[in-house]
C-alpha positions in Angstrom: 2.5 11.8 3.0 1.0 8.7 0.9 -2.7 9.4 1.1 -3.6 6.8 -2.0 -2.9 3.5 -3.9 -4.7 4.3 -7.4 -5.4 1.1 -9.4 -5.1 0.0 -12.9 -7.5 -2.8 -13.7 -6.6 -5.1 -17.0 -2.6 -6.6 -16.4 -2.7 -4.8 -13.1 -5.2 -6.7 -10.5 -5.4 -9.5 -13.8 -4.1 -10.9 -16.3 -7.2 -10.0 -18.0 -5.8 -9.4 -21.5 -4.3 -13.1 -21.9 -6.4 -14.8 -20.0 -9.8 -12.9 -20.5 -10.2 -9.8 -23.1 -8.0 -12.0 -26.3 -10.5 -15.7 -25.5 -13.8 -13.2 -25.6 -12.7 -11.7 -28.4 -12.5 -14.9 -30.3 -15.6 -16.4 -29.0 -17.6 -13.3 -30.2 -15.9 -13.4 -33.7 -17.0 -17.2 -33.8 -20.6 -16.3 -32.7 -20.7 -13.9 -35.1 -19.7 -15.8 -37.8 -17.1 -13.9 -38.8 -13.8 -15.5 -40.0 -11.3 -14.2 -38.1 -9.0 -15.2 -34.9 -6.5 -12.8 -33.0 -3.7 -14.7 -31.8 -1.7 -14.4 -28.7 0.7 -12.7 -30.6 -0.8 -10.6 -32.8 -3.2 -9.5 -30.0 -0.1 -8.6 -28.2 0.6 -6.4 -30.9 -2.4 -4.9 -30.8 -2.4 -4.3 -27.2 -0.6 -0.8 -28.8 -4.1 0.8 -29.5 -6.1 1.4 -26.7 -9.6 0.5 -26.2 -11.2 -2.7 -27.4 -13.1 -1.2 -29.8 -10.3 1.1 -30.9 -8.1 -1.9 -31.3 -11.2 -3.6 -33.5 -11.5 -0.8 -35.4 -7.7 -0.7 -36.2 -7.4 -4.5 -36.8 -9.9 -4.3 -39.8 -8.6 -1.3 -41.2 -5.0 -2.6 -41.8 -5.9 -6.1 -42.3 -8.9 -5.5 -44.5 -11.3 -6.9 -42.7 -15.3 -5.3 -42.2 -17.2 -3.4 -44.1 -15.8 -0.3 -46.9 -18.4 2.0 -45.4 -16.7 4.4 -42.5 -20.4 3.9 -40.3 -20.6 0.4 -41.0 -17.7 -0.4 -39.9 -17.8 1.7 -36.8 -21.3 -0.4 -36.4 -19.9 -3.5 -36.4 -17.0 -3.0 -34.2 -19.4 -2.1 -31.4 -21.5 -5.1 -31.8 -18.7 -7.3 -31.3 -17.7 -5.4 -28.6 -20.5 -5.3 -26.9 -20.9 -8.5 -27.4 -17.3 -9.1 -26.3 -18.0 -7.7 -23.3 -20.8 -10.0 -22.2 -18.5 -12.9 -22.9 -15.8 -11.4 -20.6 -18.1 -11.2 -18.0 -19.0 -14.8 -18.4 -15.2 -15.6 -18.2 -14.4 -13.7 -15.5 -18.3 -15.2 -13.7 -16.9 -19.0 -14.2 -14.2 -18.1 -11.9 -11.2 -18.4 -15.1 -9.5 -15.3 -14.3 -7.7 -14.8 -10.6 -6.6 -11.8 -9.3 -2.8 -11.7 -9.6 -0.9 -12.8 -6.6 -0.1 -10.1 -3.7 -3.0 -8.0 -4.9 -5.6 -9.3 -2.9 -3.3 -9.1 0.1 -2.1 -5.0 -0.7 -5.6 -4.2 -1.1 -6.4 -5.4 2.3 -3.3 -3.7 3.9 -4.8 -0.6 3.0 -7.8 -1.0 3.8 -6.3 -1.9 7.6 -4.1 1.2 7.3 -6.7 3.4 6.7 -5.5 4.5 2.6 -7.9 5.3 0.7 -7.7 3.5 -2.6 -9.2 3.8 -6.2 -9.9 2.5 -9.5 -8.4 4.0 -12.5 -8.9 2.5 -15.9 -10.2 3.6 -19.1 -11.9 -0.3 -19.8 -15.9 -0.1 -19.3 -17.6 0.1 -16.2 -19.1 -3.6 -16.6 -15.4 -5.0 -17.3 -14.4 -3.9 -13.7 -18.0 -4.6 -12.0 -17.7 -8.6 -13.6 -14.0 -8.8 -12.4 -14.5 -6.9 -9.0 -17.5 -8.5 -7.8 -16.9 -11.8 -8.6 -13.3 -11.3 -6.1 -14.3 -8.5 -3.5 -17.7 -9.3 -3.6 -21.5 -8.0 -4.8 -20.4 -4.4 -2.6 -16.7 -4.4 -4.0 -17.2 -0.7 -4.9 -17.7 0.3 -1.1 -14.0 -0.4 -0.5 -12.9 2.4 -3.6 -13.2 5.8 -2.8 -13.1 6.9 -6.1 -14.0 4.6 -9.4 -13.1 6.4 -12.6 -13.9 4.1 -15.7 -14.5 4.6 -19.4 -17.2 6.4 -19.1 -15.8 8.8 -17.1 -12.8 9.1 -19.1 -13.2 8.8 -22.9 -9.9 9.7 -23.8 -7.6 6.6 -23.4 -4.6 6.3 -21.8 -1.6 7.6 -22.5 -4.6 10.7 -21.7 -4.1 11.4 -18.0 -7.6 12.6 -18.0 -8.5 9.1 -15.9 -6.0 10.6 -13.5 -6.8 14.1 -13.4 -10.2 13.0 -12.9 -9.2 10.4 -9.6 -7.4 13.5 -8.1 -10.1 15.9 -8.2 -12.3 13.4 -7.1 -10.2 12.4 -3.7 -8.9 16.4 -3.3 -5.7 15.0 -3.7 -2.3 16.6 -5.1 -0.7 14.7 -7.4 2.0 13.6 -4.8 0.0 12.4 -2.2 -1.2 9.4 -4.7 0.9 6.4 -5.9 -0.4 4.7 -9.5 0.0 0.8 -9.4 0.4 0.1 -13.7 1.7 -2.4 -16.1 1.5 -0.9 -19.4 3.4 1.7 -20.9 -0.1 3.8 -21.6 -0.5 3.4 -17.8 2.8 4.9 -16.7 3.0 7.6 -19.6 -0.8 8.6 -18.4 -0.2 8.8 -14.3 3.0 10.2 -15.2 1.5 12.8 -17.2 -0.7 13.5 -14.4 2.9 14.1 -11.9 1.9 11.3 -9.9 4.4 8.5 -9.2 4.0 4.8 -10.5 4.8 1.3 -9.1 5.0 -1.4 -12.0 4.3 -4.5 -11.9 5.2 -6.1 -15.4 2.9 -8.5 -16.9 2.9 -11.2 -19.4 2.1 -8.9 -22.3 4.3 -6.3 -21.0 7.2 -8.1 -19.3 9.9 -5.9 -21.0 8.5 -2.3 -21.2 11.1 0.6 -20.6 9.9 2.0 -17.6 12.1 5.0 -17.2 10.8 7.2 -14.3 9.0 4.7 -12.5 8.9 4.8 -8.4 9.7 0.6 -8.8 9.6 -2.0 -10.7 9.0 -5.9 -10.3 7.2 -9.0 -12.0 4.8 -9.2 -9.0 3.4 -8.0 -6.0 3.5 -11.7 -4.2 7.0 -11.7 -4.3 10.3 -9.0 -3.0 12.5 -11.1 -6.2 13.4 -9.3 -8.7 12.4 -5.7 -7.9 13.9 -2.3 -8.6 15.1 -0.7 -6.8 15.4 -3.8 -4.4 12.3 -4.2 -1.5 13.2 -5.3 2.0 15.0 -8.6 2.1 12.6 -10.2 5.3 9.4 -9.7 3.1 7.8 -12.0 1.5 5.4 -9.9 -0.8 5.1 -6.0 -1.9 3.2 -5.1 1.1 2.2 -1.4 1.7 5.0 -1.0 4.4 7.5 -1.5 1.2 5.5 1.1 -1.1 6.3 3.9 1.4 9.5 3.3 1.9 10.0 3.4 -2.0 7.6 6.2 -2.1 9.4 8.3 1.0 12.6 7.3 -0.4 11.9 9.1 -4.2 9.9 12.1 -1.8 13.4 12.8 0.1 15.5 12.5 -2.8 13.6 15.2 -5.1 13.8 17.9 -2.0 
């Protein structure tokens, strides 16, 4: 039986990256005074290392960029980031970055149902607490039974420590949980962990393989377009719709 909907944060409840995590980035380099720009594409490149500081740390070693010295440029990629960070928050604070559509509405019809759902991401703690707060409100953590962030998970995803770690923490067997991802460290990760994944592609991820997956759509506000195919009377990916998929992959491994 489904016991738990276990949530990816950036691409998965937002389109934080394009819309949030790249335009931070960019104002912090500005502040900075450093002369550099990421653009949409080659942040999307990018987007292949995770961890913001990771990816920092790899974009001035290939391109050059930063200090020679190993510590100083380790240094400097935390100060931006930090400092990323705070501008995120401000982003997300001005009301610029919406959850994506059928989110809000699949949270809520578990909350009615009773399933118990979690956080699983390996961005920082004050990523999700700016996004969170500002759309579920100053408590938003009250309505997770289990949060497990970067600092409860150091090792990135494709990792499925993040995972691992949401299991033990709801006494769950990897069956009894369903991952909601958009990325292919995401799937690999929950995968990795056994537990099956629902994708929702997102704009820097609209053509992943996604070989395994329990389903697999552009979005949770609409039944269009999804593999395999959701009930033809819906009008969104409601939880009714995850179980059948989810029951339907259950029975078929027996």
């Amino acid at each position: 039986m489904l016991k738990s909907l276990l949530w990816d944060v950036d691409g998965t409840l937002a389109e934080t990256e394009r819309h949030g995590h790249l335009k931070a980035f960019n104002l912090a380099f500005a502040a900075l005074g450093l002369p550099w720009r990421w653009s949409p594409e080659h942040y999307g490149a990018l987007l292949a290392v995770a961890g913001g500081r990771e990816r920092l740390l790899h974009d001035m070693q290939t391109q050059g960029r930063g200090p020679e010295d190993c510590e100083a440029r380790s240094a400097l990629a935390r100060r931006i980031h930090d400092l990323k960070n705070r501008l995120y928050a401000d982003i997300v604070a001005a009301g610029e970055l919406p959850l994506r559509e059928g989110v809000r509405e699949l949270l809520a019809d578990c909350t009615r149902a009773g399933l118990r759902i979690g956080i699983v991401t390996t961005t920082s703690r004050s990523n999700v607490e700016a996004l969170l707060s500002v759309h579920l409100g100053k408590d938003w953590a009250a309505g997770f039974a289990s949060v497990v962030t970067a600092e409860e998970a150091p090792n990135k995803k494709p990792d499925p420590e993040a995972y691992v770690l949401a299991l033990q923490a709801l006494d769950l067997d990897s069956h009894e949980a369903v991952a909601m991802e958009d990325a292919p460290a995401g799937l690999a990760a929950a995968q990795a962990a056994g537990i099956p994944v629902i994708v929702t592609r997102s704009f820097y991820f609209a053509a992943i393989e996604t070989q395994g997956a329990l389903a697999v759509g552009p979005s949770l506000g609409r039944t269009e377009g999804w593999a395999p195919a959701a009930a033809p009377h819906a009008s969104r990916i409601d939880l009714a719709q995850i179980i059948r998929w989810y029951e339907h992959a259950e029975v078929g491994s027996r």
